[in-house]
ROKENU-898572 format. One line per 10 residues: number of its first residue (from 0); their letters; for each residue x, y, z of C-alpha. Coordinates in nm, 2 decimals. Layout:
N
NUM> A> X Y Z | ...;
END
This chain:
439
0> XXXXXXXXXX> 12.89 2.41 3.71 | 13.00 2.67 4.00 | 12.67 2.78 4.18 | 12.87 3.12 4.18 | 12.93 3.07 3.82 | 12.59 3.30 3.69 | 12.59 3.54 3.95 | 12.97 3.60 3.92 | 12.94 3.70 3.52 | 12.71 3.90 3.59;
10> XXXXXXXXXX> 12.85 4.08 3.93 | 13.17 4.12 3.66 | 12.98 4.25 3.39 | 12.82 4.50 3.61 | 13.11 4.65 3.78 | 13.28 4.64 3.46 | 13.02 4.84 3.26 | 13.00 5.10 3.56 | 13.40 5.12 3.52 | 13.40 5.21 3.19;
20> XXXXXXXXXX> 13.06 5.34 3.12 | 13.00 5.51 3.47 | 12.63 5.70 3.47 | 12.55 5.65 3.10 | 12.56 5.27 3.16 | 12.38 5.25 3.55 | 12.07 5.45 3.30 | 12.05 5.12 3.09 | 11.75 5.01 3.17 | 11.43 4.82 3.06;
30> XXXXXXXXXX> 11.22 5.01 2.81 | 10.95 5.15 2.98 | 11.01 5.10 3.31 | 11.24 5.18 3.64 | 11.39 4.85 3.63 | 11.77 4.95 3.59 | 12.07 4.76 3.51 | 12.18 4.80 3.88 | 11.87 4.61 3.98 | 11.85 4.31 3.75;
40> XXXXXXXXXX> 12.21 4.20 3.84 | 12.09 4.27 4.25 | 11.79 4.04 4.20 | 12.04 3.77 4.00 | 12.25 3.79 4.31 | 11.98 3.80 4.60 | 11.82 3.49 4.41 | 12.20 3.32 4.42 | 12.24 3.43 4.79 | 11.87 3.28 4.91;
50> XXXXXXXXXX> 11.92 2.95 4.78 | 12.32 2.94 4.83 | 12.40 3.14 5.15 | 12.55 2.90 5.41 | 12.39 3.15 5.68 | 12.43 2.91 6.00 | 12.84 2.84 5.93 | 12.95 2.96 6.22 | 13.28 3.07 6.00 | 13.11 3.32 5.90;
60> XXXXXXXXXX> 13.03 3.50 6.21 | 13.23 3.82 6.27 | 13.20 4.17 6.46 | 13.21 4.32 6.05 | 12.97 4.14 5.95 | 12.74 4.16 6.21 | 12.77 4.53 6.20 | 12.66 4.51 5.82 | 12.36 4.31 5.94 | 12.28 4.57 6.16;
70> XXXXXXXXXX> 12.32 4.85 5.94 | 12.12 4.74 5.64 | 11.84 4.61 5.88 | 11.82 4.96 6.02 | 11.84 5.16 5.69 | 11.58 4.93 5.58 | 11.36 5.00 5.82 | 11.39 5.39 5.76 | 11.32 5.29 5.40 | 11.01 5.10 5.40;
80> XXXXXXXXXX> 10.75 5.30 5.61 | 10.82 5.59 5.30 | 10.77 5.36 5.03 | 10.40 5.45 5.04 | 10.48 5.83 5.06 | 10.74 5.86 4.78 | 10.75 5.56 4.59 | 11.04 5.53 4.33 | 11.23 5.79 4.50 | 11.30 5.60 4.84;
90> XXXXXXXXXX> 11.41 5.35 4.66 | 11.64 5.56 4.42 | 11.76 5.70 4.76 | 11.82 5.35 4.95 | 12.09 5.25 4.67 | 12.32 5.39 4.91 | 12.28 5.07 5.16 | 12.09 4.80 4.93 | 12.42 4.74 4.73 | 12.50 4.65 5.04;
100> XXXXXXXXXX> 12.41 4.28 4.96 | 12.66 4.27 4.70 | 12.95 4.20 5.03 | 12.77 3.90 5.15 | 12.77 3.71 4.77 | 13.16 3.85 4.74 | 13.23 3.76 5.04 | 13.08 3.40 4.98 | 13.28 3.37 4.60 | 13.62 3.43 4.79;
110> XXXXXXXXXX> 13.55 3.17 5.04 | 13.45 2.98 4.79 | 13.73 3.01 4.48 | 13.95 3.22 4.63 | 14.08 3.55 4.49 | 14.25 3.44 4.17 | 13.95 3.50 3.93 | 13.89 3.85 4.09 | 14.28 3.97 4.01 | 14.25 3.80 3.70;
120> XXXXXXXXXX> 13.97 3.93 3.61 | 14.06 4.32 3.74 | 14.43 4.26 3.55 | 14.25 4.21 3.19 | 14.03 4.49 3.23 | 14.24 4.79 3.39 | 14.47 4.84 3.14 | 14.19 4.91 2.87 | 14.06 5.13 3.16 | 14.35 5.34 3.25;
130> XXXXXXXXXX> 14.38 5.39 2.81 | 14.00 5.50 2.85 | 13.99 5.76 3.13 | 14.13 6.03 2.99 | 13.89 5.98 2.66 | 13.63 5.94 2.90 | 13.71 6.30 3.05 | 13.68 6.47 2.74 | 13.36 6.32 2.59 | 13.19 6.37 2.91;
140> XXXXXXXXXX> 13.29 6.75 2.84 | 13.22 6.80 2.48 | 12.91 6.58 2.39 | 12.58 6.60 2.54 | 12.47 6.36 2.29 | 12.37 6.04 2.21 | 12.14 5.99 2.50 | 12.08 5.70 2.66 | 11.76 5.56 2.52 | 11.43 5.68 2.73;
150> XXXXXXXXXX> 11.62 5.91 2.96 | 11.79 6.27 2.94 | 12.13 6.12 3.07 | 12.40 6.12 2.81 | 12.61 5.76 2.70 | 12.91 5.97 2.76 | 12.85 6.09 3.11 | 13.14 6.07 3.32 | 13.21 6.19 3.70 | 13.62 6.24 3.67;
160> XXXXXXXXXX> 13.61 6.19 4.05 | 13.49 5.81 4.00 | 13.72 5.73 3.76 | 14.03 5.91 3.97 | 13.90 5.66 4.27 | 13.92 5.32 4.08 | 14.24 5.41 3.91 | 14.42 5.49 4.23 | 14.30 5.17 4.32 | 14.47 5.04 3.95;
170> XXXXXXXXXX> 14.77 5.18 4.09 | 14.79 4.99 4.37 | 14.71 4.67 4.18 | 15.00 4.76 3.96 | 15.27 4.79 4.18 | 15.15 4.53 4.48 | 15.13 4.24 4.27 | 15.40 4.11 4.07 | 15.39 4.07 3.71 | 15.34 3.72 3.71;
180> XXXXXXXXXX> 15.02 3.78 3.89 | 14.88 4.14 3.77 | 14.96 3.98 3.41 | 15.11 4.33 3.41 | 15.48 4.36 3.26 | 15.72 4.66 3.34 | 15.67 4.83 3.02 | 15.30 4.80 3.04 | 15.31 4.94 3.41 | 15.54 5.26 3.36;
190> XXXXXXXXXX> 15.28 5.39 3.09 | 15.00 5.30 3.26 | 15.12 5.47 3.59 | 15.22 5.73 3.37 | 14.90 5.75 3.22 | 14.76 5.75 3.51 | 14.92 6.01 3.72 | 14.84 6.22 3.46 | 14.49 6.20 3.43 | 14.50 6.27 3.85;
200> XXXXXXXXXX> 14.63 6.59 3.77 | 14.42 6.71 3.51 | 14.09 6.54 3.70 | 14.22 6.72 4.04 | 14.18 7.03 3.85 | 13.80 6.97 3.76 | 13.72 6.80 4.13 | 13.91 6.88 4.44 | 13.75 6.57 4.64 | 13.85 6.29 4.39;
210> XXXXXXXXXX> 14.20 6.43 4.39 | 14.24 6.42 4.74 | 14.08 6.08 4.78 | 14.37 6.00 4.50 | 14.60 6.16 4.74 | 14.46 5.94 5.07 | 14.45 5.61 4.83 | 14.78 5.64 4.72 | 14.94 5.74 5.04 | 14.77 5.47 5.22;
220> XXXXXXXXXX> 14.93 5.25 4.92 | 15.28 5.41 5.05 | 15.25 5.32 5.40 | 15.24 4.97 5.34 | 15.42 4.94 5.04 | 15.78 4.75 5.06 | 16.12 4.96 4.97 | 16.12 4.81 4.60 | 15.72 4.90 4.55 | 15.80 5.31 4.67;
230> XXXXXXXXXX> 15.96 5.38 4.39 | 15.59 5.39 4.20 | 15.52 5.71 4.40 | 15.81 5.86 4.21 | 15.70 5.80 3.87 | 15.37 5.96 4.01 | 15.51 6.25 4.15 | 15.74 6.32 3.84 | 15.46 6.30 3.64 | 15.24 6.57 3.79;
240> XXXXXXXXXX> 15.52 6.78 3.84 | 15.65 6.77 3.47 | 15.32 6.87 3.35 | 15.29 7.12 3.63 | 15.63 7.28 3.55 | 15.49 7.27 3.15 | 15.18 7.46 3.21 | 15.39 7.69 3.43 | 15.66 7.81 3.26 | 15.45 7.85 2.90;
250> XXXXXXXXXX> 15.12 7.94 3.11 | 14.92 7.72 2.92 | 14.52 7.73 2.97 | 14.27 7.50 2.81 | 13.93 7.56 2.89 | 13.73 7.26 2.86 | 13.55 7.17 3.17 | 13.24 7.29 3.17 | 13.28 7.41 3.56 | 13.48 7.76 3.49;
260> XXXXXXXXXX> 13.81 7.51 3.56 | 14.11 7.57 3.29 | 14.34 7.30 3.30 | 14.66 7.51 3.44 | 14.89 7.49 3.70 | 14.77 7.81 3.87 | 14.41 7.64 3.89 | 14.59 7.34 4.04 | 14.73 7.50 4.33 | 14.42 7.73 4.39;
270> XXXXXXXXXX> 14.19 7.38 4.45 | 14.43 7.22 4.72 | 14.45 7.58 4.89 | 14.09 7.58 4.85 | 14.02 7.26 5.05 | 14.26 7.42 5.39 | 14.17 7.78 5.29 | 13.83 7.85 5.03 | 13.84 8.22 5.11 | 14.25 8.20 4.96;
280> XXXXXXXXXX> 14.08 8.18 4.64 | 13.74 8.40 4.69 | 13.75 8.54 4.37 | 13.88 8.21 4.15 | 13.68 8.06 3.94 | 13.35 7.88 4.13 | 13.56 7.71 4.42 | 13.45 7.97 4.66 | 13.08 7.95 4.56 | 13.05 7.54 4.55;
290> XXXXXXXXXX> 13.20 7.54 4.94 | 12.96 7.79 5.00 | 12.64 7.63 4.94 | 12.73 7.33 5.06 | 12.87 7.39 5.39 | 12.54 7.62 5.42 | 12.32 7.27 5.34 | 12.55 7.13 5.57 | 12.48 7.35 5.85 | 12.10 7.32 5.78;
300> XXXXXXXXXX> 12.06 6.95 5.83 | 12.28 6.97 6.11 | 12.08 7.18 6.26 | 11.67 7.04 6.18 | 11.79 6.69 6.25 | 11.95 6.77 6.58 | 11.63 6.93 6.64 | 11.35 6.71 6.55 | 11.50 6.39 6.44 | 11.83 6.35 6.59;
310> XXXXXXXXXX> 11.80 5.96 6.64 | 11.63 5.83 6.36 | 11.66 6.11 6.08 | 11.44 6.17 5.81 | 11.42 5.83 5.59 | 11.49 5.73 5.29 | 11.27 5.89 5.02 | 11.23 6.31 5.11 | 11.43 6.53 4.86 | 11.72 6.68 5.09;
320> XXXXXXXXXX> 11.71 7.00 4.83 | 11.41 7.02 4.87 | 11.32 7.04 5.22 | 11.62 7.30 5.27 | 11.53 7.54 4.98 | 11.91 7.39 4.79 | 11.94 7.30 4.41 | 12.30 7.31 4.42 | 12.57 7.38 4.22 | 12.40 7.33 3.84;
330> XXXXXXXXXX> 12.20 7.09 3.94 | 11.78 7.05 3.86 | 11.73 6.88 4.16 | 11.95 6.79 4.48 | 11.81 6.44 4.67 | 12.11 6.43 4.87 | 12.35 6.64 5.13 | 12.61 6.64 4.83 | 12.78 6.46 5.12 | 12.72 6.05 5.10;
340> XXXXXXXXXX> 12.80 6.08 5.52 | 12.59 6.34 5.59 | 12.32 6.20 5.38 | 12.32 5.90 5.63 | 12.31 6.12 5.89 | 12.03 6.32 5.77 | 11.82 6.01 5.67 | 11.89 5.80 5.95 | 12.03 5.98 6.23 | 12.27 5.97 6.48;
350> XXXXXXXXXX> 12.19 5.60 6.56 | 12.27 5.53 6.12 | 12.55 5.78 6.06 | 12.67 5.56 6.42 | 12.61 5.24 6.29 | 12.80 5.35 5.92 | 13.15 5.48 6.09 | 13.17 5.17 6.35 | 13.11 4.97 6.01 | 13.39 5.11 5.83;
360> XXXXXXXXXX> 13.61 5.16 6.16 | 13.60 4.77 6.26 | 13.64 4.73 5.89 | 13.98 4.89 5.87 | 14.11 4.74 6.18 | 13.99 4.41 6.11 | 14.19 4.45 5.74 | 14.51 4.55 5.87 | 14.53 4.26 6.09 | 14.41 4.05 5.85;
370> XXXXXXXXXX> 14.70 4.14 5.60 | 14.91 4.08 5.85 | 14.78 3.73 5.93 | 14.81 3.68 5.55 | 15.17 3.76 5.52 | 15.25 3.57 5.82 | 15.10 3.25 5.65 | 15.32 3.30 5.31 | 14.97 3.46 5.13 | 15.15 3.73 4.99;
380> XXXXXXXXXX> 14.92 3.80 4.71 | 14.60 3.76 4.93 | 14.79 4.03 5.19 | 14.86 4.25 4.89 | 14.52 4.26 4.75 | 14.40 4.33 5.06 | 14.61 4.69 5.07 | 14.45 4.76 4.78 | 14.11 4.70 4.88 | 14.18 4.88 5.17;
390> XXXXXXXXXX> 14.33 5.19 4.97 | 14.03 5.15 4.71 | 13.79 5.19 5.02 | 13.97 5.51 5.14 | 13.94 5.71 4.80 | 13.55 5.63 4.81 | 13.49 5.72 5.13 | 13.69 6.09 5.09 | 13.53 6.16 4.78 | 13.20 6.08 4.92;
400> XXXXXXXXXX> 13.28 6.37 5.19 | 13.27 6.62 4.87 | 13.06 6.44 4.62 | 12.72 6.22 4.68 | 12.93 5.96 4.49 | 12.81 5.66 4.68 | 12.43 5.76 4.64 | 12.51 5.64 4.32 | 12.48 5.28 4.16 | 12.85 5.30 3.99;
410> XXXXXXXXXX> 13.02 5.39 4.30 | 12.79 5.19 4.54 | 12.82 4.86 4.36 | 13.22 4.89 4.38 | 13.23 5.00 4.73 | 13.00 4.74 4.87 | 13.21 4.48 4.68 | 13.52 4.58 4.81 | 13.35 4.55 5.15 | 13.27 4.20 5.06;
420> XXXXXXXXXX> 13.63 4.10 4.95 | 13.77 4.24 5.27 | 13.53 4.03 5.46 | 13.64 3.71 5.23 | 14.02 3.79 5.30 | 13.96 3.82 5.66 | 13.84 3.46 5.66 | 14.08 3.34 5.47 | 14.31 3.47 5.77 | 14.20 3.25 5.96;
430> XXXXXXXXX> 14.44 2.98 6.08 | 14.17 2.73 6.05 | 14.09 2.81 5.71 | 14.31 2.67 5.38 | 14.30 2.96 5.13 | 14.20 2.81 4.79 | 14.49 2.78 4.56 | 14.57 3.11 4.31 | 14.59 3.01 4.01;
END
């Protein structure tokens, strides 16, 4: 049996249940204590990568993956001398890098088996989660209950935003791959996509920042798209503006987010004027009020960590809310910057909000000549897969600029492993290295 063979189930089963369950699964936990799903599959993996890790192949040396080092060493270090002073909460707090371990076994299982298991694995399970999403919305909306045992979270709590980022990564698997290797026929992928694009719509109207990381995801999906793929972005675009033109002309209004957000087309229009323009739509609604607050949070850790902490930040651990007087917008308590970047910065400074764009900056470069090294060898799939990683990575990281999305285990656990298949498809790029055969 596969070494990978354990820690791959599980890694699946994981990013699956944080898919479809989002927070109400990641508060699955043991009875009685902080042990959370999130960390049993972590300590399945870290015991797979200490006895399995080929850490002296010297194929494995790159500038990425040195900066990842780097990066998690540091934040480690601004983790650990807190762990005495808050306990739990640094921990809670230092999901944001810790799931950063999750790249190294990816990266290792696409060196390994290649990427067929991963597509085939992702083709089974998206269509049952592009028919879920918009179920998903609504439940998160109208029930509070069930709970999930021995917490106050509810089984049915949903962040649209999340879901809006993996299905414009959906999208992407949908019309890059082929049939034959999505396992996704024609008549399966127009009502998906259809499905899809309208849930974007109707999920832009409750969050402006997952509907423009939509907007970045699938335009990046564009850009590198071929002439017969562009014709996605059509079925897309006719799909939003159908339901626009609906809720126009017969001015329909359903009020069911629980934000003061009816689902119209006037609301629509008022959130992408509100991301350019947020006094356009002063009076609308509580657009003006959430921009508020947060660029004043903003302004404040701007301002103490340039002050008294500007290289190293305030570690992992101190409640950001706290410390600035901020509860947010309906919210008990706020840990973070509602920013995932500016938390960085504000927990580790100039030297770990550094460290975390040069990450992501190689990262990108490194992809793009990557798929083009994979295209040039005849790995089309491989070069495909790696647009949608790419596009996947984009939504996260301009959602995180609006929502502390990757704070959080269901949104942490997917962006680390897409980090880690970008940095098993840039090996495969190599033209030393024989791609294992798709299948």
């Amino acid at each position: 049996m596969s070494p990978t063979r354990i820690p791959a189930v599980v890694l699946g089963v994981l990013l699956a249940g944080y898919m479809l369950g989002d927070k109400g699964f990641a508060y699955l936990h043991l009875p009685g204590t902080p042990i959370f799903v999130g960390e049993m599959a972590l300590t399945v993996i870290a015991v797979y990568l200490i006895g399995f890790y080929p850490i002296n192949d010297d194929r494995l040396r790159s500038p990425v993956r040195l900066i990842l080092v780097v990066f998690l060493l540091y934040s480690a270090a601004r983790t650990l001398p807190y762990l005495g002073q808050y306990g739990i909460d640094a921990l809670r707090d230092a999901s944001q890098w810790y799931y950063g371990i999750l790249a190294f076994f990816v990266a290792d299982f696409v060196r390994r088996r290649g990427i067929g298991p991963i597509v085939g694995w992702f083709g089974k399970i998206l269509p049952w989660f592009v028919l879920w999403a918009p179920i998903s919305l609504i439940l998160s909306q109208v029930l509070s209950a069930p709970l999930v045992p021995d917490s106050d979270v509810p089984i049915a709590a949903h962040r649209g935003s999340n879901t809006s980022v993996l299905l414009t990564a959906g999208l992407g698997f949908m019309w890059m791959l082929d049939e034959r290797v999505s396992g996704i026929n024609r008549r399966q992928r127009a009502v998906l996509t259809a499905v899809s694009g309208l849930f974007l719509v109707v999920a832009g109207i409750q969050n402006r920042g997952g509907l423009l990381a939509a907007i970045a995801g699938l335009g990046l999906l564009y850009w590198y798209a071929r002439s017969e793929q562009r014709h996605f972005v059509g079925i897309i675009c006719t799909v939003v503006f159908i339901v626009a033109l609906i809720f126009s002309v017969i001015d329909m209004r359903v009020s069911l987010f629980s934000n003061q957000r009816d689902i119209s087309a006037e609301q629509l229009v008022e959130n992408l004027v509100s991301v350019v323009n947020p006094d356009a739509v002063e009076t609308s609604g509580d657009l003006a009020g959430n921009s508020s607050w947060r660029l004043d949070l903003w302004g404040e850790i701007l301002r103490d960590v340039n002050l008294n902490s500007p290289v190293l930040g305030k570690g992992y651990g101190i409640s950001l809310g706290d410390e600035y007087g901020f509860e947010g917008a309906g919210e008990t308590e706020l840990r973070s910057a509602h920013n995932s970047h500016m938390t960085i910065f504000a927990r580790s400074g100039y030297l770990g909000a550094g460290l975390w764009l040069l990450m992501w900056a190689v990262w990108f470069i490194a992809m793009m000549r990557s798929r083009l090294a994979l295209a040039a060898r005849g790995l089309e799939v491989e070069a495909a897969v790696a647009v949608v990683a790419m596009a996947c990575a984009l939504a996260v990281l301009v959602n995180a600029v609006f929502d502390p999305s990757i704070e959080g285990p269901p949104v942490s656990a997917w962006i680390w492993s897409v980090f880690g298949l970008g940095l098993g498809l840039m090996l495969l790029s190599r033209p030393d290295r024989t791609a294992p055969e798709f299948r």
